[in-house]
C-alpha positions in Angstrom: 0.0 0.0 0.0 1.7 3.5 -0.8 1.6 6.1 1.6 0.4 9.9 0.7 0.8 13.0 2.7 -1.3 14.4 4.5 -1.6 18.3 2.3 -2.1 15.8 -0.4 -5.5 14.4 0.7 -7.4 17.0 -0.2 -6.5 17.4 -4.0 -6.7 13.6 -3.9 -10.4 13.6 -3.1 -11.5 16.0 -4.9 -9.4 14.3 -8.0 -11.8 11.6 -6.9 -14.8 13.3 -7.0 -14.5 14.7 -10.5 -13.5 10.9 -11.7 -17.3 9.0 -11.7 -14.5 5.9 -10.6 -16.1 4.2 -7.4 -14.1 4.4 -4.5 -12.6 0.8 -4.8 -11.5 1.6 -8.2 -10.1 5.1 -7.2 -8.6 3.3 -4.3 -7.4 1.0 -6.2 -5.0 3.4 -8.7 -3.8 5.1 -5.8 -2.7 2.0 -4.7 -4.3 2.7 -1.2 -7.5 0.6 1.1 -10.9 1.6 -0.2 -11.4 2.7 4.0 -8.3 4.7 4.0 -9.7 6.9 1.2 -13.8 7.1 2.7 -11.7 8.0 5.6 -9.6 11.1 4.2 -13.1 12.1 2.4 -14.8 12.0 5.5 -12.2 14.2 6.8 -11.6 17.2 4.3 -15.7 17.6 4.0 -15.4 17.8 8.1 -13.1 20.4 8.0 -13.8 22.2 4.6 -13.8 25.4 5.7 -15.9 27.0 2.4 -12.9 29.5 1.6 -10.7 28.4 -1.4 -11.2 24.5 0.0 -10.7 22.3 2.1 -8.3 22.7 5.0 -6.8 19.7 7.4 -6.8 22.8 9.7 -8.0 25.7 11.9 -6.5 28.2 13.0 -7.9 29.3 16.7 -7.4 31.9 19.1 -6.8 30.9 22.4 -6.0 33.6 25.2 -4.4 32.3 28.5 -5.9 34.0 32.1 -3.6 35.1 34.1 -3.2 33.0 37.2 -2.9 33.9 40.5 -0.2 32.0 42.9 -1.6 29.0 44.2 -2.4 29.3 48.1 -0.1 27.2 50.0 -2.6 24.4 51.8 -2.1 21.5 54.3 -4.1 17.9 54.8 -5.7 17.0 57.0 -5.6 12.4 57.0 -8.2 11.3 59.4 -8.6 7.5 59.8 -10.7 5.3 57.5 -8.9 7.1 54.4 -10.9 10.4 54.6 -8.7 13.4 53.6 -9.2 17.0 53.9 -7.5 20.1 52.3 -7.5 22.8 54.2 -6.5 26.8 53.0 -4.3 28.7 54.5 -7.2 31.3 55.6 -9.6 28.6 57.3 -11.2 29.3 60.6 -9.9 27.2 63.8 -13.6 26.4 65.3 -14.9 25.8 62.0 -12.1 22.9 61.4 -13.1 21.7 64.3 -16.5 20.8 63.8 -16.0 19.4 60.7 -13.3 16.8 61.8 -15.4 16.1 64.3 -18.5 15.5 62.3 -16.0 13.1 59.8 -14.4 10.9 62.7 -17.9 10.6 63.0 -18.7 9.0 59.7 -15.3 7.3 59.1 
């Protein structure tokens, strides 16, 4: 089986189309599987983009969020596996129920 590239799919396809050949004889000239070829058709219609043909490709803006420094945390282990992260701004009494209410279900 040969091997094409992939920026050659598309011109490959649409060769294809304009042929009338089915795609196991198509397939077979390109000396490629009949799947391969459904599958790069598949492909190029998916991401035909309508402007001057199909592309493999789109381009995307991504903008990042600044991030903030991650507050330094400890863990609390209690028995029966049950962990707890606590933030470095927690309040004492509050803890303290909670753990409480935990030992209670563990």
């Amino acid at each position: 089986m040969k091997r094409h590239r992939r920026n050659e799919w598309p011109q490959l396809v649409a060769r294809w189309k304009a042929s009338g050949e089915s795609a196991v004889e198509f397939a077979r000239g390109l000396g490629v599987h009949v799947r391969t070829l459904c599958r790069w058709r598949r492909l190029v219609e998916e991401l035909d983009d309508g402007v001057g043909g199909p592309a493999l490709a789109r381009i995307v803006e991504v903008r990042s969020r600044p991030t903030q420094p991650a507050a330094e945390s400890f863990e609390v282990r209690l028995a029966g596996g049950i962990r707890v992260s606590v933030p470095p701004s927690f309040e004492g009494p509050a803890l303290e129920r909670l753990l409480r209410v935990l030992e209670g279900v563990s």
